[in-house]
C-alpha positions in Angstrom: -5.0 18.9 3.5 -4.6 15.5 1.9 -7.5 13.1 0.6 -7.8 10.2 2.5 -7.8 6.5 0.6 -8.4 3.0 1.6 -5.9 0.3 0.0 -8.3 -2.5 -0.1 -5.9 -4.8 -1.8 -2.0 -4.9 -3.3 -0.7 -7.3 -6.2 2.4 -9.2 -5.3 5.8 -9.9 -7.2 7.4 -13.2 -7.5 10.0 -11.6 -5.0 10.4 -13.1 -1.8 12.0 -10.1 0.1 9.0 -8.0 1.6 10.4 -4.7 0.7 10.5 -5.9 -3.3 7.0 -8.1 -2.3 4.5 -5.2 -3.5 4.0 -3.8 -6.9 0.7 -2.3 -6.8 -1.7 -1.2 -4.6 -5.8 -1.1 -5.3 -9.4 0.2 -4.2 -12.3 1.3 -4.3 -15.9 -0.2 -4.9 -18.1 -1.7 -7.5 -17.4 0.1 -10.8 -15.5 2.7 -9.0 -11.8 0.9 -8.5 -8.7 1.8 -8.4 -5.2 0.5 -9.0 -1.8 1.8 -9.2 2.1 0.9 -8.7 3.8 1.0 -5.6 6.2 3.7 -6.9 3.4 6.2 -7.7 2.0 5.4 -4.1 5.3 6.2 -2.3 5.5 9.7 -4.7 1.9 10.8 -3.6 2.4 10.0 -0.1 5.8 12.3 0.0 4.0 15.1 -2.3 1.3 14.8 0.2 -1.1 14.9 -2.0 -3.2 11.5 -0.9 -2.6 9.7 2.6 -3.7 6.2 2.6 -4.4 3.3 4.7 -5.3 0.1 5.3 -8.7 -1.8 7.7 -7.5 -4.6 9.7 -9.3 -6.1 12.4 -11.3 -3.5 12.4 -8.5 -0.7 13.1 -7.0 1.8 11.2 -3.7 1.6 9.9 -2.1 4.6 8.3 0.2 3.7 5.3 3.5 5.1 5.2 6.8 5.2 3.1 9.9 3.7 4.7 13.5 2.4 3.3 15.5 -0.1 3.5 18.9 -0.9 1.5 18.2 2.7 0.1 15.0 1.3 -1.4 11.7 2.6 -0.7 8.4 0.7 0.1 5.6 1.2 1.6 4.3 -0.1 5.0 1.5 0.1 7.9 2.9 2.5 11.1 2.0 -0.4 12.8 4.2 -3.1 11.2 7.9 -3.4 12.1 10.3 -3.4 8.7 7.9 -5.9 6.8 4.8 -4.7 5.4 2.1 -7.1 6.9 -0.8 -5.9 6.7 -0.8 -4.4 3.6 0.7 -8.4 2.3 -2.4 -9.6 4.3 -5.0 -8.1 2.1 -6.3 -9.5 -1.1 -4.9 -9.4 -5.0 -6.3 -6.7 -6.7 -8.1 -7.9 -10.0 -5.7 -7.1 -12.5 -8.1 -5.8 -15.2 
């Protein structure tokens, strides 16, 4: 069974499509953080190794991998094609 993680907040590009908007994805607490690129996200979510997802408005969102033009991204089940509640959350710090 895979380990459940939170995304508590993404890094964006200067890209303005929403598929290209993401390049890394963060968590955890206090001295305990986490970051990591989009790409290695999509490859643990298809190994199955982790399953992440996302709090908003107090509701679970599982975090999935979709395509679009033959490019992969990640995305909410709930969202449509865009990712928007994973672009809702805050910048990671980048450190």
């Amino acid at each position: 069974m895979a380990t459940r993680i939170r995304i508590r907040c993404i890094n964006k590009t200067d890209r303005y499509s929403p598929y290209d908007r993401i390049s890394h994805v963060g968590g955890g607490t206090g001295d305990h953080r986490w970051r990591q690129t989009q790409e290695q996200t999509i490859r643990e979510i298809e190994n199955g190794e982790y399953e992440y997802y996302v709090e908003v408005d107090g509701e679970t969102a599982d975090v999935i991998v979709a395509t679009k033009d033959d490019r992969k991204y990640i995305k909410t089940k709930p969202d449509g094609e865009q990712p928007n509640n994973l672009l809702s959350l805050p910048e990671c710090p980048k450190n």
